[in-house]
C-alpha positions, 0 to 999 in steps of 0.5 A, a space after each residue: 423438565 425431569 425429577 429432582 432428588 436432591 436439594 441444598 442451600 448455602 444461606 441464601 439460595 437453593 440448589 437443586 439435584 437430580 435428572 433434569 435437563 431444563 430448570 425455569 426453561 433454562 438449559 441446566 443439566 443435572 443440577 441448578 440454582 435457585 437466585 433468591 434475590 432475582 427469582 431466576 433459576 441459573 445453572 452451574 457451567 455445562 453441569 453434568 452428563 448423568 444423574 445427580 443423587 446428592 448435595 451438600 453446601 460448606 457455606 463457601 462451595 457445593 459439593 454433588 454426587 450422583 452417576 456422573 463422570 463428567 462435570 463442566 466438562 472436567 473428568 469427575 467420577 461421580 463426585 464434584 466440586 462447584 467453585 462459587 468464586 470461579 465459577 467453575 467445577 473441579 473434581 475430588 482426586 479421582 473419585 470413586 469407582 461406582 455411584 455416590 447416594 449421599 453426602 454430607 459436610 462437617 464444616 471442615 470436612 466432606 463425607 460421602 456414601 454410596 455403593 462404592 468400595 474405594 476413594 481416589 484408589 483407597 479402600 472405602 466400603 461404601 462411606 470415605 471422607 475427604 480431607 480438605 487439608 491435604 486433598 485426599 480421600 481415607 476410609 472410615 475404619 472398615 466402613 460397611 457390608 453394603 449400601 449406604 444411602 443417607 449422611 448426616 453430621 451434628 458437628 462431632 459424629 457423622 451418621 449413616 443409614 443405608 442398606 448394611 447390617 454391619 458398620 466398622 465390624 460392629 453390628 449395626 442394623 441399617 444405621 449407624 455413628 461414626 466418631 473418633 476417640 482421643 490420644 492420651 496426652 503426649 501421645 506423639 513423639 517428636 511432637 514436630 519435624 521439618 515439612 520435608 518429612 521423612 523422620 519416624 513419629 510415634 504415636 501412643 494411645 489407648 485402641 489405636 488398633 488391633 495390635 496388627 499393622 493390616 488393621 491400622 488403614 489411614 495415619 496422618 499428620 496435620 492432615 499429610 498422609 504417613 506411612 505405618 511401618 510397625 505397631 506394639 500391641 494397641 498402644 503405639 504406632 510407628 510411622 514415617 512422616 509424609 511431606 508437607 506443603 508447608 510448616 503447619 500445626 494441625 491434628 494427629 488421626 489415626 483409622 483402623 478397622 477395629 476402632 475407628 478414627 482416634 484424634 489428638 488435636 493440634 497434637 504435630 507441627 511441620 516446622 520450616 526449613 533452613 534455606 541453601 546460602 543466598 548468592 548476591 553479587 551486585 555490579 560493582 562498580 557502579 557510576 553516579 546517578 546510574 539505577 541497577 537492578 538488585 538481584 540474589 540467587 540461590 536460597 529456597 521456597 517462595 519467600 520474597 526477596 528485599 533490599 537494604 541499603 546499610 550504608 553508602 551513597 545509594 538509595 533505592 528506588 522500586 524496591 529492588 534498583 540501586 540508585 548511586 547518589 554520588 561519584 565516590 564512595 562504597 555502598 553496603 546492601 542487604 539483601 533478604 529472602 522472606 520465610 515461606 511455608 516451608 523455609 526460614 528468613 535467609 539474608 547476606 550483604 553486598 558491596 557497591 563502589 561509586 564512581 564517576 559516570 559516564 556522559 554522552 552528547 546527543 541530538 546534535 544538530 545540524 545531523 550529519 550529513 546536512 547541506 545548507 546555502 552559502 548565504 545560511 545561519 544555522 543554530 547549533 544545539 546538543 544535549 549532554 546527558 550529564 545535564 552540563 553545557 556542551 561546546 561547539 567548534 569548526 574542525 575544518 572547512 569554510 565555517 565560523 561559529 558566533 556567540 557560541 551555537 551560530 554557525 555561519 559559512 565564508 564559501 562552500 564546500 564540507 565542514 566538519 563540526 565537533 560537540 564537547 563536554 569535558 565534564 566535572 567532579 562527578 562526570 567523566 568527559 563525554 566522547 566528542 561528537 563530530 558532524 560534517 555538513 555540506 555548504 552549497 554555493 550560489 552561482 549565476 547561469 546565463 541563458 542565451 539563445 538569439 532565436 525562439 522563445 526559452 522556457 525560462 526566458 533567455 536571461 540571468 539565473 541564480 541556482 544553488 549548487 547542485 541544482 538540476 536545471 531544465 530549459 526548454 526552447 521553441 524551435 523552429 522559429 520562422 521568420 518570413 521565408 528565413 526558418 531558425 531550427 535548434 539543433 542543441 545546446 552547449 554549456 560551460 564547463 559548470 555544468 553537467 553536462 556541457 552539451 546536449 541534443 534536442 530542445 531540452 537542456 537538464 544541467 546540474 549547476 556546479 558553478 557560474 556558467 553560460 547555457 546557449 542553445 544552437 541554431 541552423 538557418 533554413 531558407 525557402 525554395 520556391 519551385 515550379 515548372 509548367 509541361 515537366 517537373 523539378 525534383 526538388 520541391 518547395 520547402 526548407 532548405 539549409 542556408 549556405 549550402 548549394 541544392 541541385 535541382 534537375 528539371 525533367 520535360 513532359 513527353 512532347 516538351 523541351 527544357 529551354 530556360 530557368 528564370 526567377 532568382 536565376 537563369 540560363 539553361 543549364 540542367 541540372 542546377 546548382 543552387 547556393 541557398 545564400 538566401 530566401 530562392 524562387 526558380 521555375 523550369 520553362 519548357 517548350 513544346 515541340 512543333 512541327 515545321 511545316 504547319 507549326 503544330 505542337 507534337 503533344 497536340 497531335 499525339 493527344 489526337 492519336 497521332 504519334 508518328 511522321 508528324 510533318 506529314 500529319 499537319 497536311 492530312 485531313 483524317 476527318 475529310 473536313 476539308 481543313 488540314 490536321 495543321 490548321 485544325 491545332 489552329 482552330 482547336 477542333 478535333 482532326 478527327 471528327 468531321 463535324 468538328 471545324 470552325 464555322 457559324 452555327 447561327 448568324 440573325 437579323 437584329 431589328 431597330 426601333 423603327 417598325 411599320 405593319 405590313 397588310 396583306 390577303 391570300 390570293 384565292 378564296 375564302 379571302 384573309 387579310 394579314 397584318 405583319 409588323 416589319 421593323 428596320 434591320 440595323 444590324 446582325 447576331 453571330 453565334 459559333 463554337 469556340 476556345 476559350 484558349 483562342 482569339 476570334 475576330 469577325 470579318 465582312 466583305 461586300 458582294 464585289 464584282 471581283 474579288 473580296 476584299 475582307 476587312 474586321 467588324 468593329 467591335 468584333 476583333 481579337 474576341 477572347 471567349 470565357 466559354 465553348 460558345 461565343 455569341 456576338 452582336 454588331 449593326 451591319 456593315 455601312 448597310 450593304 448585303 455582304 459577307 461575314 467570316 470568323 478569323 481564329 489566331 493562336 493567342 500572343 504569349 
């Protein structure tokens, strides 16, 4: 989407520069690749945050160079590394101080041009070189007087075009070549040192440099920078070696301003170092078929650490664990730290005593703390780590042991069991093992009740020790008027606990025991009383204990008597509950003595006071006494309230004739009337359904009447407040009826 201005390819694909964000509508900023293979433009990581002017390729990694101080979001001023394998870039120390134009690559080595005047802090007018070997930047003598903006190399010499005139103080209009000269053969002493550094080398040659210390720039050795401390004429050169990553050969560089680069090839070696003494203690001593792990200290550098086993019953397994092949014995190891790059091979030897091991028994089973039944067989089972037999014996308590891993038990309570392994030539005897078990006993618990229902079931039980039982029963238990109510339980001395409250028994079994649930009888005590009351109701009643029932009369009554399952008039009663009792209170009402009226009959007419006066009254001038009104049951106070007909008529018969008859005055009117024969009379009164009537006839006498009953008509009970009753008449004489009223025969 915006100018690219610089390309590279590494072979196979092509990568593209410049001021761009997109490449083939995918997000790249700055720079892209070009997938040859898939036809796909793909970018670099995040790319970078300003333009890129330059790309160069060694056939591995791509190099960019631009405006840019950030790449992939590392910090990369202005030049960067793209890591092919990692995917990911990296920068070049810490770049240059000012934009880079061009690059360009040697094979071994990066070169770069721009507008800057130092590399990673070292003075580089506008072109520096980056060694690969050491990761450093140095300058190209005293580069040029301006801009360089193009870089090519053949192989040897590297070209440069820009905007200078003048190139390592040699006039050069606009372009110019850089190549080194070489050092005249044996031109370095000494030729090699330790990779510390630190010793003084001297290089001799011919145009090394100006004969000043200032012209010379850069030295190094095998591509470590070294530091310059003095110069004799051109010709030699004097400098301290710098410290190298490691023993390497390599070539010996010398810059200057005046001449340039000068190489003599392979010309200084950084040699190992010798490594501090190696520290090696192994364990000693060491039981058989026991596996340790081998370990030095001291010595130096990076080198990997082996192991020998010289001599001796060992051997070893992962490389760097000693395994002991035999009880006795002493075993020789050595033990060797590899040479690295920058330290020789060191190694020492060490000495391992072999005895005999240790064993231990394990998964012992039964596990301690097991509880078993009395009636059990259990399987005895251990390992010892040795691999040998282990052996098993009863300590203490009711067991005994049967073909050798059976244990069996002869009672209960705690046995105490021990595992063993004695050991042998080449293992020591293993610490017994001790496990104790519990053994519980079987027991028989009776359970006893003679009423309700159990749950389980009253009966014979057998209950491993320790086991917690519940027994529910069903109460209360009625049987007619006799009523069986639980009122806890009790148990032998067994179990836990021996006694308890409520229809719930949980006991623990310790042994043979009896649980019997409690019972208390209750009998029924029927009571009534009619006219007062009692103040005992009816219901249960404990059996053999004595109840005292008082009877209180209603106002206008007496308490006269008990009877049913007692009698006599005392009041209160004390009653035994020997069994099953019904008792009624009597009681009497009070009754005036003239006119035998009840009190309570007359006060419920509003009578309450001089009652024997009262019966003779009449309030109601009825003309019948208040005393004979109790009689009749009719209301003293009310005149109309007093027993006589309401209604009394004809009954006809069968035997009918008509009856003809006329007006006696004109116009004349004949009337024929149907007259039957009376054969008897129909009678209809107010009555009480709590009194007796009868009705009596008397004929029309001369003297007195002389009344006697109307058969069919005596001692009538009514069932409502009216009575209508039918009779022929008496012998067919005109008479007199009346109704007679009695109180009823208690």
């Amino acid at each position: 989407d915006y100018e690219v201005v610089a390309l590279a390819h590494d072979g196979t694909d092509l990568y593209a520069g410049g001021g761009f964000w997109t490449a083939g509508e995918v997000a790249a900023d700055r720079v892209a690749k070009w997938d040859s293979a898939s036809g796909t433009w793909t970018h670099l990581g995040s790319g970078m945050e300003n333009g890129v002017l330059a790309l160069a390729h060694d056939g591995t990694d791509l190099y960019a160079a631009g405006w840019f101080t950030n790449a992939g979001g590392v910090a990369a001023n202005r030049v960067a590394k793209w890591d092919s394998a990692g995917g990911t870039w990296t920068n070049l120390g810490s770049g240059m101080e000012y934009v880079v134009k061009a690059l360009a690559h040697d094979g071994t080595d990066l070169y770069a041009g721009g507008r800057f005047t130092t590399a990673d802090g070292v003075a580089a007018n506008y072109v520096a070189k980056w060694d690969s070997a050491s990761g450093t930047w140095t300058n190209l003598g005293s580069g040029m007087d301006y801009e360089v903006g193009a870089l090519a190399h053949d192989g040897t010499d590297l070209y440069a075009g820009g905007s200078f005139t003048n190139a390592g103080g040699v006039a050069a209009n606009y372009v110019a070549k850089w190549g080194p000269t070489t050092i005249d053969f044996g031109g370095v002493a000494p030729p090699s040192g330790s990779s510390t550094g630190g010793f003084p080398v001297v290089i001799s040659g011919t145009n090394l440099c100006d004969g000043t210390i200032g012209d010379v720039t850069n030295v190094t050795l095998c591509g470590v920078a070294a530091t310059v401390t003095g110069v004799s004429g051109s010709t030699q050169i004097v400098v301290t070696a710098g410290t190298a990553a490691g023993a390497i050969l390599g070539d010996v560089r010398v810059f200057s301003t005046s001449f340039g680069q000068t190489v003599k090839s392979n010309a200084f070696e950084y040699l190992r170092q010798q490594q501090a003494s190696l520290v090696f203690n192994p364990v000693s001593p060491q039981a058989y078929l026991t596996t340790n792990a081998l370990a030095v200290s001291g010595g130096a550098g990076t080198g990997a650490v082996s192991f020998l086993v010289l001599s001796g019953p060992g051997t070893l397994v992962d490389d760097t664990n000693l395994a002991v092949t035999a009880s006795s014995g002493t075993i020789e190891i050595r033990a060797t730290k590899a040479q690295d790059d920058l330290y020789e091979e060191a190694s020492v030897t060490g000495t391992v005593t072999a005895t005999k091991a240790d064993q231990i028994i394990a998964d012992f089973l039964p596990a301690d703390g097991s509880t078993f039944v009395e009636t059990n067989t259990v399987e005895l089972s251990a390992t010892a780590s040795s691999g040998l037999e282990v052996t098993f014996t009863v300590l203490s308590g009711p067991g005994a042991i049967q073909d050798g891993t059976n244990l069996t038990f002869t009672g209960y309570g705690q046995v105490s069991l021990a595992a063993r392994q004695e050991g042998n030539d080449n293992w020591n005897a293993a610490s017994e093992v001790v496990h104790t078990c519990t053994v519980l006993g079987i027991f028989t618990i009776t359970v006893e009740s003679p009423y309700g229902t159990a749950t389980p079931a009253a009966g014979a039980y057998e209950w491993v020790q320790g086991t917690v039982f519940t027994n529910q029963i069903e109460t209360p238990d009625t049987q007619g008027s006799t009523q069986y109510v639980c009122n806890g339980w009790m148990a032998t001395e067994n179990l836990d606990p021996i006694g308890g409250v409520g229809t719930q028994a949980v006991v623990t079994v310790n042994g043979d025991g009896t649980m019997s649930w409690l019972w208390t009888t209750n009998y029924w005590l029927e009571t009534a009383a009619a006219h007062g009351s009692v103040n005992v109701a009816a219901g249960w009643q404990p059996g053999g204990e004595t109840t005292q029932i008082t009877a209180t009369p209603e106002p206008y009554y007496a308490f006269s008597l008990w009877f049913g399952d007692t009698s006599g008039d005392e009041n209160p009663l004390d009653l035994l509950m020997d069994g099953p009792k019904s008792v009624t209170a009597y009681f009497t009402a009070l009754m005036t003595s003239n006119r035998p009226t009840p009190l309570w009959w007359l006060a419920d007419h509003g009578i309450t006071e001089a009652f024997e006066a009262a019966v003779d009254g009449d309030p109601d001038e009825d003309s019948v006494p208040t005393g004979d009104e109790w009689v009749m049951d009719t209301d003293p106070t009310n005149g109309a309230s007093f027993l006589a007909f309401d209604a009394v008529w004809p009954l006809y018969g069968s035997n009918c004739w008509d009856v003809v008859w006329t007006n006696e005055e004109p116009p004349y009117e004949i009337v024929t009337n149907l007259e039957c024969e009376v054969i008897g009379h129909v009678f209809q009164w107010r009555a009480s359904t709590s009194r007796v009537y009868t009705v009596q006839w008397s004929p029309i006498p001369i003297g007195p009447l002389s009344w006697s009953d109307v058969v069919g008509m005596r001692r009538l009970h009514p069932a409502a407040s009216s009575l209508t009753v039918t009779n022929g008449a008496a012998g067919g004489e005109r008479g007199l009826y009346r109704i007679r009223v009695n109180l009823p025969v208690e």
